[in-house]
N, CA, C and O atoms as CSV, one atom per row, in Angstrom:
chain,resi,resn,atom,element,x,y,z
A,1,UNK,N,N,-13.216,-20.523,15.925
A,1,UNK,CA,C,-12.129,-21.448,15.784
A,1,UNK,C,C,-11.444,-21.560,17.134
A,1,UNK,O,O,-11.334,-20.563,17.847
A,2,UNK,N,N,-10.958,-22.803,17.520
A,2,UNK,CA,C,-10.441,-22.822,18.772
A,2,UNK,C,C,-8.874,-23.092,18.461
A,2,UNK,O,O,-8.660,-23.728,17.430
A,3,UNK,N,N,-7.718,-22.674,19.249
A,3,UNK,CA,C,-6.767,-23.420,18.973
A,3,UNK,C,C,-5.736,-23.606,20.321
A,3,UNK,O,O,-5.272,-22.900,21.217
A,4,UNK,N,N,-5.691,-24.910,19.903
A,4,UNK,CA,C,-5.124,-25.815,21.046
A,4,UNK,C,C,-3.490,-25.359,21.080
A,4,UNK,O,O,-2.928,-25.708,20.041
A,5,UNK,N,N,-2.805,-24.820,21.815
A,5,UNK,CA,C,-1.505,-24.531,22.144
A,5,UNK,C,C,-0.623,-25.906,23.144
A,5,UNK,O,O,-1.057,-26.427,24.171
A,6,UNK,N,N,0.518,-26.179,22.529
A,6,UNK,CA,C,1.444,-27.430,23.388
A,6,UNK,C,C,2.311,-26.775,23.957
A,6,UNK,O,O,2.657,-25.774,23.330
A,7,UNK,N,N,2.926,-26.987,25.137
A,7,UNK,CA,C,4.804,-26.759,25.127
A,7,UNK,C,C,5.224,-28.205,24.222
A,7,UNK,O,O,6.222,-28.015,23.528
A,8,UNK,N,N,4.834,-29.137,24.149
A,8,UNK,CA,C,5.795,-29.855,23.259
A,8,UNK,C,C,5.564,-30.082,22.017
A,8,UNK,O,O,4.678,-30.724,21.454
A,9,UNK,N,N,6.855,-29.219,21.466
A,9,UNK,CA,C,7.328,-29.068,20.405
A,9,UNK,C,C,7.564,-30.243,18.992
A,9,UNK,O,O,7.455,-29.996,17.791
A,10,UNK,N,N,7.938,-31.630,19.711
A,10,UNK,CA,C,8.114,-33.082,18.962
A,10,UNK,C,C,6.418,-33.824,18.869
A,10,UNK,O,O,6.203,-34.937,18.388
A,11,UNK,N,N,5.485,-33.021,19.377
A,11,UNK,CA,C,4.518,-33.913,18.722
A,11,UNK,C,C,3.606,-33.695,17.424
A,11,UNK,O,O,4.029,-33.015,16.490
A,12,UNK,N,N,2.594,-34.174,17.400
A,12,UNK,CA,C,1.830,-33.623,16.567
A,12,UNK,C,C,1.551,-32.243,16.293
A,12,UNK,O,O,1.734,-31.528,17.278
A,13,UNK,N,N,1.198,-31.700,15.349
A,13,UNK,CA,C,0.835,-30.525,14.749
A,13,UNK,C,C,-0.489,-30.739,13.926
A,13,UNK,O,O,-0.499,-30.885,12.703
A,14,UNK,N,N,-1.630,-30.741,14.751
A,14,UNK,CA,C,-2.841,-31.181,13.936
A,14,UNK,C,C,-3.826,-30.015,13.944
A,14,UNK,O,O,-4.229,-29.386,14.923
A,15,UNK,N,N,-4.153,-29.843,12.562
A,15,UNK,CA,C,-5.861,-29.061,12.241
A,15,UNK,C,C,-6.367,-30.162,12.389
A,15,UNK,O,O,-6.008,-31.193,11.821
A,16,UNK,N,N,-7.534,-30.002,13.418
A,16,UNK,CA,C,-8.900,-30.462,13.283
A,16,UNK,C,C,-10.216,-29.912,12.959
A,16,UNK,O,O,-10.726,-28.901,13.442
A,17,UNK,N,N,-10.735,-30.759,12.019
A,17,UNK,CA,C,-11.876,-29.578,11.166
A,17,UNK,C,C,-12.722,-31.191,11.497
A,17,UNK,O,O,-12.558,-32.385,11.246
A,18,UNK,N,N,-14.041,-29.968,12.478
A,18,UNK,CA,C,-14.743,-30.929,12.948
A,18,UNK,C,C,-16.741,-30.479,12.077
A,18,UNK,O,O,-17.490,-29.508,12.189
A,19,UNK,N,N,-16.806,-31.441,11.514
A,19,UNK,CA,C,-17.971,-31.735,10.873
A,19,UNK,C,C,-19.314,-31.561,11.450
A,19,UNK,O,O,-19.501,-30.441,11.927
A,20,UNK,N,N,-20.198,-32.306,11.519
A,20,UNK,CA,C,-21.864,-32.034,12.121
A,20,UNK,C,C,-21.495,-31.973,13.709
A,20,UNK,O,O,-21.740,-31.045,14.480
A,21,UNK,N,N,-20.782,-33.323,14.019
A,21,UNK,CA,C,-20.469,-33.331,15.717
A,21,UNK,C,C,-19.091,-33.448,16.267
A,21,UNK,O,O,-18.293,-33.780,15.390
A,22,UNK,N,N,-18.769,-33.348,16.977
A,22,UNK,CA,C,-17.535,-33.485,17.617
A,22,UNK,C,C,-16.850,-34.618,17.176
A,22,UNK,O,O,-15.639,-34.685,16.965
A,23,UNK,N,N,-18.046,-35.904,16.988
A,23,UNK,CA,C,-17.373,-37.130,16.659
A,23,UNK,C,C,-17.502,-37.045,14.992
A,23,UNK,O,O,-18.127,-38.079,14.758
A,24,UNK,N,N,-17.341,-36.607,14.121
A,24,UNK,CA,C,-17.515,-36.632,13.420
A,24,UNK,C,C,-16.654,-35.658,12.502
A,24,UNK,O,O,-17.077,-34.708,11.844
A,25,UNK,N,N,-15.459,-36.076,12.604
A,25,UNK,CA,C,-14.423,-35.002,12.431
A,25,UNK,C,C,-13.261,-35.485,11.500
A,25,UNK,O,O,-13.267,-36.689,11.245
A,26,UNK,N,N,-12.159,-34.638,10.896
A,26,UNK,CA,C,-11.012,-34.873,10.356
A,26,UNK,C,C,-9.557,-34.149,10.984
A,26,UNK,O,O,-9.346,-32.961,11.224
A,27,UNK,N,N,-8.838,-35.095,11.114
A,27,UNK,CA,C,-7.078,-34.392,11.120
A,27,UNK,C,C,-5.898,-34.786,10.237
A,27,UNK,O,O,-5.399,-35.878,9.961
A,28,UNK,N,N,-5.578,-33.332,9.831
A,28,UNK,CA,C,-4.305,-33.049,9.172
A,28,UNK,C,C,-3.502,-32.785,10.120
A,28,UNK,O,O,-3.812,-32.032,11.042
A,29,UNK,N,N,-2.023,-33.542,9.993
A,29,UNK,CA,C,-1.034,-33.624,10.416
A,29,UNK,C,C,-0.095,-32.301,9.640
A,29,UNK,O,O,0.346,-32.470,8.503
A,30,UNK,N,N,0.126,-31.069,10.360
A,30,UNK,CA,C,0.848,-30.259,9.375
A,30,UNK,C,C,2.445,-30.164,10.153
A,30,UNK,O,O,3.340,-29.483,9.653
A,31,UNK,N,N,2.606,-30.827,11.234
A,31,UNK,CA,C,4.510,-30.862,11.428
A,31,UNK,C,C,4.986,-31.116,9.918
A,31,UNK,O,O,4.652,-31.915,9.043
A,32,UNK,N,N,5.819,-30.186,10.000
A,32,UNK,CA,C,6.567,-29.734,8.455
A,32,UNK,C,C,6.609,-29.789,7.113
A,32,UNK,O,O,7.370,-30.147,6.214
A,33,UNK,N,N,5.302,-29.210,7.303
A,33,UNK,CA,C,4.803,-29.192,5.802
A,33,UNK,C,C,4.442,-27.496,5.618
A,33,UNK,O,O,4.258,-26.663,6.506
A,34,UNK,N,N,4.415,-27.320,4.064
A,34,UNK,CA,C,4.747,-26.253,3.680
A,34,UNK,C,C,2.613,-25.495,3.402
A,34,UNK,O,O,1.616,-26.189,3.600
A,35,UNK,N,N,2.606,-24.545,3.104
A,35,UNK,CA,C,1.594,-23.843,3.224
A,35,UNK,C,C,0.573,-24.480,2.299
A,35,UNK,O,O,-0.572,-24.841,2.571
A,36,UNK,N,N,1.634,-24.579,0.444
A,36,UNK,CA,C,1.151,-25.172,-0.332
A,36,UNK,C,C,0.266,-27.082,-0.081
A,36,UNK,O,O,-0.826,-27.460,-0.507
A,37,UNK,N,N,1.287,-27.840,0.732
A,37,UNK,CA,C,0.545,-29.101,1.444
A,37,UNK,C,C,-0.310,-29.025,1.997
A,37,UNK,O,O,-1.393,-29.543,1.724
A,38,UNK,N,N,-0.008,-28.256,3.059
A,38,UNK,CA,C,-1.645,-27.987,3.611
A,38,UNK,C,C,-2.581,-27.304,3.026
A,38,UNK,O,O,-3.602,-27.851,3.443
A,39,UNK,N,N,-2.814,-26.690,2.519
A,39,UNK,CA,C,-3.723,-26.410,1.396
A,39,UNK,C,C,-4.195,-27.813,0.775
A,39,UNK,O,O,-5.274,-28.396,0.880
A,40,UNK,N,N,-3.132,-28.121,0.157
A,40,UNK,CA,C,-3.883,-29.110,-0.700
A,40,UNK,C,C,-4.485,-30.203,-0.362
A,40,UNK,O,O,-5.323,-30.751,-1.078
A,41,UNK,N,N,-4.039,-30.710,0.997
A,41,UNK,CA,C,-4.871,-31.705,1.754
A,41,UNK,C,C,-6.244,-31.295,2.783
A,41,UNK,O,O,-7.052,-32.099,3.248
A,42,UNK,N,N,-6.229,-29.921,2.957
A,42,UNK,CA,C,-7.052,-29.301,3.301
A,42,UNK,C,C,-8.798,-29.190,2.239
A,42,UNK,O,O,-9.982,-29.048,2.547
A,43,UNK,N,N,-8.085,-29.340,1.038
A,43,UNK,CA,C,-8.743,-29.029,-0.491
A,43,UNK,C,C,-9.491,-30.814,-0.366
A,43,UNK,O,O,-10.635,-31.240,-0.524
A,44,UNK,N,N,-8.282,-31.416,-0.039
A,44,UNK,CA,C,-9.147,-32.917,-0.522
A,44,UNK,C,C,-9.634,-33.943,0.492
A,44,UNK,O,O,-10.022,-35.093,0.284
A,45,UNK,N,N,-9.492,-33.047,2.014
A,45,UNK,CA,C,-10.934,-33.672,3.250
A,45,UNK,C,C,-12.251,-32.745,2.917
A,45,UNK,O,O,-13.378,-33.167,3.178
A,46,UNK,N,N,-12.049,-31.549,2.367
A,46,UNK,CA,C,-13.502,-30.512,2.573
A,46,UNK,C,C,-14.068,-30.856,1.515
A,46,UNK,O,O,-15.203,-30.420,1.322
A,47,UNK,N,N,-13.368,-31.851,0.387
A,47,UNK,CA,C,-14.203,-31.340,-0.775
A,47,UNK,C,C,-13.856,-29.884,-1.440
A,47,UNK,O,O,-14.334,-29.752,-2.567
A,48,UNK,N,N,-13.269,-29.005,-1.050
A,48,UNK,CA,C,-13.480,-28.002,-1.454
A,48,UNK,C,C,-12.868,-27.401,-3.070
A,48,UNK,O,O,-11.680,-27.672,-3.240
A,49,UNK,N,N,-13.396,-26.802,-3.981
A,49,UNK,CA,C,-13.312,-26.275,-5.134
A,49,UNK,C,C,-12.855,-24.766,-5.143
A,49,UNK,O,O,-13.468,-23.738,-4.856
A,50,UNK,N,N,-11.293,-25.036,-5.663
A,50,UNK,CA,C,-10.478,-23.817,-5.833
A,50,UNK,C,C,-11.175,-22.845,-6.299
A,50,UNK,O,O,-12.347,-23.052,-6.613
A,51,UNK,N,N,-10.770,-21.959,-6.397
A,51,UNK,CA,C,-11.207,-20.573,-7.806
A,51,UNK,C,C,-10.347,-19.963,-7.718
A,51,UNK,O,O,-9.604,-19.685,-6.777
A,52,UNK,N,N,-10.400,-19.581,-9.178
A,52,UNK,CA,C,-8.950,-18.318,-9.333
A,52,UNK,C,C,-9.133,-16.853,-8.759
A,52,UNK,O,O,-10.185,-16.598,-8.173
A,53,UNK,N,N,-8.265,-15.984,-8.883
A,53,UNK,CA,C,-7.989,-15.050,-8.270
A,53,UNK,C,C,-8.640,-14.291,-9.130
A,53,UNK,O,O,-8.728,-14.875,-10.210
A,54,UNK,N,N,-9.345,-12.806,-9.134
A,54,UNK,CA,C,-9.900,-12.130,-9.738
A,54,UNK,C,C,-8.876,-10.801,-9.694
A,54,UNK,O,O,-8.118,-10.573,-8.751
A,55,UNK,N,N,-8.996,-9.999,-10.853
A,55,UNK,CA,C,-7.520,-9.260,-11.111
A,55,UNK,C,C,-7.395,-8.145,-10.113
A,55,UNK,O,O,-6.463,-7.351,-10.246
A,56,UNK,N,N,-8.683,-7.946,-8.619
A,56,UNK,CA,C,-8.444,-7.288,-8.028
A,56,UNK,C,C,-7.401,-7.545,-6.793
A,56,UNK,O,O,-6.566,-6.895,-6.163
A,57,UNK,N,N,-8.017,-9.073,-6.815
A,57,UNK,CA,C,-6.999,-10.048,-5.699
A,57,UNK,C,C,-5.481,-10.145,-5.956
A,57,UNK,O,O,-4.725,-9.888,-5.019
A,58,UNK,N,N,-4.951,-10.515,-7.225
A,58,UNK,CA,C,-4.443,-10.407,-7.618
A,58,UNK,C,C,-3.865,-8.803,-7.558
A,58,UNK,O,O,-4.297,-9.644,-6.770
A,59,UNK,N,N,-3.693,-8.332,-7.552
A,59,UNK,CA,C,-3.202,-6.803,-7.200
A,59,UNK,C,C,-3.025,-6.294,-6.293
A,59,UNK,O,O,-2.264,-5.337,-6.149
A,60,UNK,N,N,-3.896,-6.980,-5.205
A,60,UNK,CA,C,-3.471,-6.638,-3.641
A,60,UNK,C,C,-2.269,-8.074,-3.309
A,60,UNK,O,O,-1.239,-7.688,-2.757
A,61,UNK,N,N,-2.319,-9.256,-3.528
A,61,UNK,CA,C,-1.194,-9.585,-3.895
A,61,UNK,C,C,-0.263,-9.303,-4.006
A,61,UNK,O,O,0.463,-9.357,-3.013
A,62,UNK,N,N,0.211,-8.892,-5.120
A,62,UNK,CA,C,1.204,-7.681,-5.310
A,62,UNK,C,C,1.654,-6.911,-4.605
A,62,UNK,O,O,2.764,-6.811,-4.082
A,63,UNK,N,N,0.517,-6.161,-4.565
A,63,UNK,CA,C,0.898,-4.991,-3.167
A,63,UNK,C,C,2.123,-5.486,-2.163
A,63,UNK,O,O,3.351,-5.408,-2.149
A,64,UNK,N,N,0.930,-6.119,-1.218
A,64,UNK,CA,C,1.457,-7.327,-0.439
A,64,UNK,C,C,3.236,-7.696,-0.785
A,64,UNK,O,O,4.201,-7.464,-0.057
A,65,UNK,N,N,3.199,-8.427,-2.340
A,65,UNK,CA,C,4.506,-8.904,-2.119
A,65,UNK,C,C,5.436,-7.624,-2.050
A,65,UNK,O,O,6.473,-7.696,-1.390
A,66,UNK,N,N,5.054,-6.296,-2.799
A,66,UNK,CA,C,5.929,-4.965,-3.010
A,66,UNK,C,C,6.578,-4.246,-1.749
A,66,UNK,O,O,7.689,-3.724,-1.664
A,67,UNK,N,N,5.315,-4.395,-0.546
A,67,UNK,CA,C,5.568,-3.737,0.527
A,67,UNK,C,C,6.208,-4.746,1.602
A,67,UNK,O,O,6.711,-4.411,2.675
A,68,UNK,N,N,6.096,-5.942,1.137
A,68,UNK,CA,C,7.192,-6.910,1.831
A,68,UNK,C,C,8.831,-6.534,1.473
A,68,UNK,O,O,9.824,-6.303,2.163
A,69,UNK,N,N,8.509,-6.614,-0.186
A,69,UNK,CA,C,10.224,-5.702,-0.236
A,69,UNK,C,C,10.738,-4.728,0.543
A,69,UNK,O,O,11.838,-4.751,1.095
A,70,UNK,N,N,9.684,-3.615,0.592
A,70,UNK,CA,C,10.342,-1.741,0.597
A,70,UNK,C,C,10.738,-2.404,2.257
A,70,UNK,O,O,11.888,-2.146,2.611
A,71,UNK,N,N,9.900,-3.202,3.245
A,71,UNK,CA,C,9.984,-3.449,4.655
A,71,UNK,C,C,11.640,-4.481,4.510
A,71,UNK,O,O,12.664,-3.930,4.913
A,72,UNK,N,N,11.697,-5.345,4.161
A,72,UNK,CA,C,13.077,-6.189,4.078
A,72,UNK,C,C,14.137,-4.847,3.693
A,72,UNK,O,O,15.131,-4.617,4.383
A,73,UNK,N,N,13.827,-4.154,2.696
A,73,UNK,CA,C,15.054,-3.070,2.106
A,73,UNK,C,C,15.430,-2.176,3.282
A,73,UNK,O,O,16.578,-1.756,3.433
A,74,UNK,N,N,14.100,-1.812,4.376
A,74,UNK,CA,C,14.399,-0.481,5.066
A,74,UNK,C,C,14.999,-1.591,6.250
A,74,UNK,O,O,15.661,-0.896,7.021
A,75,UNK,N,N,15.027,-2.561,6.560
A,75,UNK,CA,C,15.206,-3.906,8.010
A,75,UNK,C,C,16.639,-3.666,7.839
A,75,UNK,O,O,17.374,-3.249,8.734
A,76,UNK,N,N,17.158,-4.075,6.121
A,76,UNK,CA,C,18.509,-3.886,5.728
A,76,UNK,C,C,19.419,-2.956,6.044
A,76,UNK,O,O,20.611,-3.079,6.327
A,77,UNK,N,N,18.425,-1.595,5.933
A,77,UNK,CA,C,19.061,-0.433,5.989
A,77,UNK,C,C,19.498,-0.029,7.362
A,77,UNK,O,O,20.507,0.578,7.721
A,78,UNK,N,N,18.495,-0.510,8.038
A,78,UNK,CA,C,18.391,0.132,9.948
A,78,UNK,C,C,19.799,-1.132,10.089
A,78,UNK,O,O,20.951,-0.741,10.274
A,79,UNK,N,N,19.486,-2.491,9.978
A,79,UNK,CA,C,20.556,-2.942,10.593
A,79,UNK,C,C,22.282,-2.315,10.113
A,79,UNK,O,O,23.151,-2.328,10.985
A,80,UNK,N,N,22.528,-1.940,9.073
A,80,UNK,CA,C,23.561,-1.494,8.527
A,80,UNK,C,C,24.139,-0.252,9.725
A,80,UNK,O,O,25.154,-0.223,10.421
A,81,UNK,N,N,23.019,0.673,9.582
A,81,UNK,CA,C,23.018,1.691,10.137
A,81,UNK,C,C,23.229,1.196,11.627
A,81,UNK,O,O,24.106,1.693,12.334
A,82,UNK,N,N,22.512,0.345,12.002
A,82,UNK,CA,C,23.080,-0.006,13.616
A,82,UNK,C,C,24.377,-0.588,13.707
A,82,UNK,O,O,24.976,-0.078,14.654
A,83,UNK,N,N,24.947,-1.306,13.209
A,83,UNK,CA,C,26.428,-1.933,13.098
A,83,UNK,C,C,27.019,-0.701,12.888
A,83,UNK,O,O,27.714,-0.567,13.895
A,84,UNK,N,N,27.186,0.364,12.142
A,84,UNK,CA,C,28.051,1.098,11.873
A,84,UNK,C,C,28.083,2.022,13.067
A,84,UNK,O,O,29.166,2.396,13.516
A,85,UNK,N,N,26.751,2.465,13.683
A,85,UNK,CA,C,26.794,2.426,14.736
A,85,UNK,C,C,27.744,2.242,16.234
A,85,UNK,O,O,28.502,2.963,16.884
A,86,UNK,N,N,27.195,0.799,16.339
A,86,UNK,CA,C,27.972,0.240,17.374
A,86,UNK,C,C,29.404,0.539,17.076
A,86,UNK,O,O,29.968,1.141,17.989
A,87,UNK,N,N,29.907,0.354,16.355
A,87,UNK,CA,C,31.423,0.155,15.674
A,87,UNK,C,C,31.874,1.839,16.013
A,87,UNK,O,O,32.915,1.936,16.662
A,88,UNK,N,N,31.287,2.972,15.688
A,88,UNK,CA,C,31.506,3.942,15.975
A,88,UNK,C,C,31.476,4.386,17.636
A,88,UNK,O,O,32.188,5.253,18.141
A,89,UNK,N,N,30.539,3.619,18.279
A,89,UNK,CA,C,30.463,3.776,19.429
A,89,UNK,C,C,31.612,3.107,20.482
A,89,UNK,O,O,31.955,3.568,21.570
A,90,UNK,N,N,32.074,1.938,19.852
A,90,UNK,CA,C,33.146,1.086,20.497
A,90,UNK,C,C,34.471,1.812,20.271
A,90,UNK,O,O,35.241,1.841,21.231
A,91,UNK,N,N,34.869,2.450,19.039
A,91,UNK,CA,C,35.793,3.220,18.458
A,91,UNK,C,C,35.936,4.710,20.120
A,91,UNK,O,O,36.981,5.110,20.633
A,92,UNK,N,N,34.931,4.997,20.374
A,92,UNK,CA,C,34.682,6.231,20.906
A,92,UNK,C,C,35.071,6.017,22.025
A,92,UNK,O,O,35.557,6.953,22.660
A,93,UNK,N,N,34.956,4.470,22.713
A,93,UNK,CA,C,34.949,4.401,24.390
A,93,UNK,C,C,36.706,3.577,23.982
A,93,UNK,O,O,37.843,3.851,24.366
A,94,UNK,N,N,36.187,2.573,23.100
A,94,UNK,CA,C,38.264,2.309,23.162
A,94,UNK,C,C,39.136,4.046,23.252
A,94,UNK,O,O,40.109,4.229,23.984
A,95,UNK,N,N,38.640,4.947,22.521
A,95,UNK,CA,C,39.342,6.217,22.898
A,95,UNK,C,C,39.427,6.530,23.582
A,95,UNK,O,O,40.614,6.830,23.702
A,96,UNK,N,N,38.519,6.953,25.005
A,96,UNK,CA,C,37.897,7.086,25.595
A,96,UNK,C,C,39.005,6.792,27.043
A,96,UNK,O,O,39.487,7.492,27.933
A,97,UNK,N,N,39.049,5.326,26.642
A,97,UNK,CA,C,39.686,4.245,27.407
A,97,UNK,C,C,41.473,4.256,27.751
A,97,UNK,O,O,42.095,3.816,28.718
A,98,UNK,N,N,42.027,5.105,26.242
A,98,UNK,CA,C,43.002,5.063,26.062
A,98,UNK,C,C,43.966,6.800,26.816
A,98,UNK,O,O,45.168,7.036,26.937
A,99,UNK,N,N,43.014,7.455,27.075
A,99,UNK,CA,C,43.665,8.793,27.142
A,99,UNK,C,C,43.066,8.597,28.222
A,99,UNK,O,O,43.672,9.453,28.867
A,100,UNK,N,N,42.331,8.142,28.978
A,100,UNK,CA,C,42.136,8.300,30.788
A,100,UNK,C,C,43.289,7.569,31.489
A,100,UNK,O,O,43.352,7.551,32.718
């Protein structure tokens, strides 16, 4: 897969899914569209035929979404812990500041 990198930001945003030859190709426009769109227009240049998830996929899934939580819960926790932090540290040098 090759992928083409811009600095500009206002233009196109295109997959190109190129067929037998170079000339012989398709583009999706994905500037701001959601995962589900592209998918689905992805689904109806290839031809391609969904299939469902099998209950192992499905479970790593899961996983997936579970350990996205425990990571957001502990992100929560460190930032808390850093603000209270700082705040303790600013407390220390305003003291600091005041008796020199």
């Amino acid at each position: 897969m090759t992928v083409n990198r811009h600095k500009d930001q206002t233009g196109h945003s295109l997959l190109t899914i190129y067929w037998a030859t170079p000339q012989d190709s398709s583009s999706l426009d994905m500037k701001n569209k959601n995962e589900s769109e592209i998918l689905q227009k992805l689904i109806n240049v290839t031809n391609a035929i969904p299939r469902e998830t099998d209950a192992e996929e499905a479970a790593e899934v899961d996983e997936v979404a579970e350990d996205k939580k425990r990571r957001d819960a502990h992100r929560q926790r460190q930032l808390g812990f850093n603000e209270r932090r700082k705040r303790e540290l600013a407390m220390l040098e305003k003291a600091r500041g005041s008796t020199g």
